[in-house]
FIDREN-231520 format. One record per residue: residue number from 0; residue in three letters; y, z, x of N, C-alpha, C in turn. Coordinates in steps of 0.2 Angstrom, whole numbers, plus 5000, padded with zeros to 4 digits. Layout:
BEGIN
SITE   num   residuo    nc2    nc3    nc1   cac2   cac3   cac1    cc2    cc3    cc1
SITE   NUM       ALA      Y      Z      X      Y      Z      X      Y      Z      X
...
This chain:
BEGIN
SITE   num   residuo    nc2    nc3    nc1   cac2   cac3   cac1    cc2    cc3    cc1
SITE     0       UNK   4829   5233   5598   4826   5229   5603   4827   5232   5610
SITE     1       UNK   4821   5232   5614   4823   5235   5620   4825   5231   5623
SITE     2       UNK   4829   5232   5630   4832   5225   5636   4826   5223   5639
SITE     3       UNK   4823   5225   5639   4816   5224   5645   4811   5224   5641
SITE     4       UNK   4806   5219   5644   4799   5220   5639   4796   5225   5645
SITE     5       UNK   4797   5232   5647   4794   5236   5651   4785   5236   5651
SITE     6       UNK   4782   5237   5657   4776   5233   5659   4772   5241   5661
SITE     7       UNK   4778   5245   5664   4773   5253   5663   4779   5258   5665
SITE     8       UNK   4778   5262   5661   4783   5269   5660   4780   5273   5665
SITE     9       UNK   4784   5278   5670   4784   5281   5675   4789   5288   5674
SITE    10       UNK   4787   5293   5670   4791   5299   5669   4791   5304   5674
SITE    11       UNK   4796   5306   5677   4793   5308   5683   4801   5316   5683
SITE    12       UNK   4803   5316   5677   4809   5321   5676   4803   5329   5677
SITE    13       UNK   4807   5331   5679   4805   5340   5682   4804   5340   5688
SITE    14       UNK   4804   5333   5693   4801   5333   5698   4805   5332   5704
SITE    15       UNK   4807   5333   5710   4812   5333   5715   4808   5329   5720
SITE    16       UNK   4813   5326   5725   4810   5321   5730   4806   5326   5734
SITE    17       UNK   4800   5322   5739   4800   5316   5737   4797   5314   5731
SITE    18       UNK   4793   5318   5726   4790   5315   5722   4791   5309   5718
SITE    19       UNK   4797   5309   5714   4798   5304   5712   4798   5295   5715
SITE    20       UNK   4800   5296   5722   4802   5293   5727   4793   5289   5729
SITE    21       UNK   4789   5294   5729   4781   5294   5730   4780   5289   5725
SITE    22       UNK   4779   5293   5721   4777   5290   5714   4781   5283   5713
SITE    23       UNK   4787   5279   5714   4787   5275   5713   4783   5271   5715
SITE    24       UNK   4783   5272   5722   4782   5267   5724   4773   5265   5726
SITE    25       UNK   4770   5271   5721   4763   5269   5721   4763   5267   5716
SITE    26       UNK   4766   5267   5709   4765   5264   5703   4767   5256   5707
SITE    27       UNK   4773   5254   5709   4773   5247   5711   4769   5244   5714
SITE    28       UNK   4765   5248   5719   4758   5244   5722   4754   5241   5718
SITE    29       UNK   4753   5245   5712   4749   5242   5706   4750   5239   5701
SITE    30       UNK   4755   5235   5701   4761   5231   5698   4760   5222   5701
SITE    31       UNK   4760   5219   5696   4759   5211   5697   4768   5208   5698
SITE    32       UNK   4768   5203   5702   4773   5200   5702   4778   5198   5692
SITE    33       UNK   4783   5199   5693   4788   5197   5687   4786   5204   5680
SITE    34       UNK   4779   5210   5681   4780   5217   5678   4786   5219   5679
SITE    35       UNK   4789   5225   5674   4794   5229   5672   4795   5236   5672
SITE    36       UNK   4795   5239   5678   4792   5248   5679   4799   5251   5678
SITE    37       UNK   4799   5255   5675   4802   5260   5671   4803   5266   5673
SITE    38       UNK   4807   5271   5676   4807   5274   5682   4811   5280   5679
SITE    39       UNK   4812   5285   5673   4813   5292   5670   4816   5299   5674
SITE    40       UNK   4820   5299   5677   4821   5303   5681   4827   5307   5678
SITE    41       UNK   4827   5313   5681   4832   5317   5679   4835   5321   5686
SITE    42       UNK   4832   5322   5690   4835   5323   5696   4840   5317   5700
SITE    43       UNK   4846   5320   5703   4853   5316   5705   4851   5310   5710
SITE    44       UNK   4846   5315   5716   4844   5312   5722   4841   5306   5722
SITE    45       UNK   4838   5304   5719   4832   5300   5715   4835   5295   5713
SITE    46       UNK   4843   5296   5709   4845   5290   5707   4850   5284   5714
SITE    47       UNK   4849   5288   5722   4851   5286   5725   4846   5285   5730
SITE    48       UNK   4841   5287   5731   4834   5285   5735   4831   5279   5733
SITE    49       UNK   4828   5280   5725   4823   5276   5723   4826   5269   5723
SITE    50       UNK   4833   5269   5723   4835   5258   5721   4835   5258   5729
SITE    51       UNK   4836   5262   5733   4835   5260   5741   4826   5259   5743
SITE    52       UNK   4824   5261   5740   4817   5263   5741   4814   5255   5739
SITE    53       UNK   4816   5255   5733   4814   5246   5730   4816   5240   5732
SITE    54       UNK   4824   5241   5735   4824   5236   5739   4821   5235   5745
SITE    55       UNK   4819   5240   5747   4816   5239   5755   4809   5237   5752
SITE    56       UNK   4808   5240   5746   4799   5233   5747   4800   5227   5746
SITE    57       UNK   4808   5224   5744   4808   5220   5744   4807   5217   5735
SITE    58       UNK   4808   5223   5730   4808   5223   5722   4817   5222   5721
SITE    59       UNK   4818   5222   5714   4823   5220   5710   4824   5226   5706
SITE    60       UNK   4830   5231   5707   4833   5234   5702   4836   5233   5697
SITE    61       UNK   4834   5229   5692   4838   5229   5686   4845   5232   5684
SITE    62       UNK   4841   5239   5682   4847   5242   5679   4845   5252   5680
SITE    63       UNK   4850   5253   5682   4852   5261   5681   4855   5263   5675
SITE    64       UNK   4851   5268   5671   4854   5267   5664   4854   5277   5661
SITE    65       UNK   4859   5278   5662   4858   5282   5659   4858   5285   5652
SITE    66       UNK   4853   5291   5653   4851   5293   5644   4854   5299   5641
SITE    67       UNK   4855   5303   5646   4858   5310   5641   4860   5312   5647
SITE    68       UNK   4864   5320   5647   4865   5321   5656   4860   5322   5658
SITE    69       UNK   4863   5320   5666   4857   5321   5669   4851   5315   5670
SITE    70       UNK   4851   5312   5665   4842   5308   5663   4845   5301   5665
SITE    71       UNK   4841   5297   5670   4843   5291   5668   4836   5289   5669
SITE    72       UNK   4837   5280   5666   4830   5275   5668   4832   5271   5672
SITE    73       UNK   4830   5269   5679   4828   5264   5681   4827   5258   5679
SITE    74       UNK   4827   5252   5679   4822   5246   5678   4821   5242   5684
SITE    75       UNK   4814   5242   5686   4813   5238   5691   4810   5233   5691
SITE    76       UNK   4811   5228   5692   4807   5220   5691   4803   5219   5697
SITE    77       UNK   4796   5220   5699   4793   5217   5704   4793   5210   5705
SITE    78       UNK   4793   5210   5712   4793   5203   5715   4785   5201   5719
């Protein structure tokens, strides 16, 4: 069972800032309050940009999680 009922996947591994960083935060424009975005990254930078990135709009970082080296998910609750 997953932790999250996740609301939309965002894969965004191969890809270097800002891209990743971009791409958040247009998928959370299009995200309804209490959705659950999903944030796939594989680059380092990314995992210390993007939760900076989500709290200044004023979203919820769930959880940092990592998957393999290198890979982690984000989980971000829209507010």
């Amino acid at each position: 069972m997953a932790k999250y009922e996740v609301t939309k996947l965002l894969d965004v591994r191969g890809e270097v800032c800002p891209v990743p960083d971009v791409e958040t935060k247009r998928a959370l424009k299009d995200m309804k309050s209490g959705e659950i975005l999903c944030v796939w990254i594989d680059y380092p930078m990314s995992k210390e940009r993007i939760p900076e990135t989500v709290k200044s709009l004023g979203h919820e970082v769930l959880e940092i999680e990592e998957v393999g080296p290198s890979e982690w998910k984000i989980y971000i609750k829209v507010k």
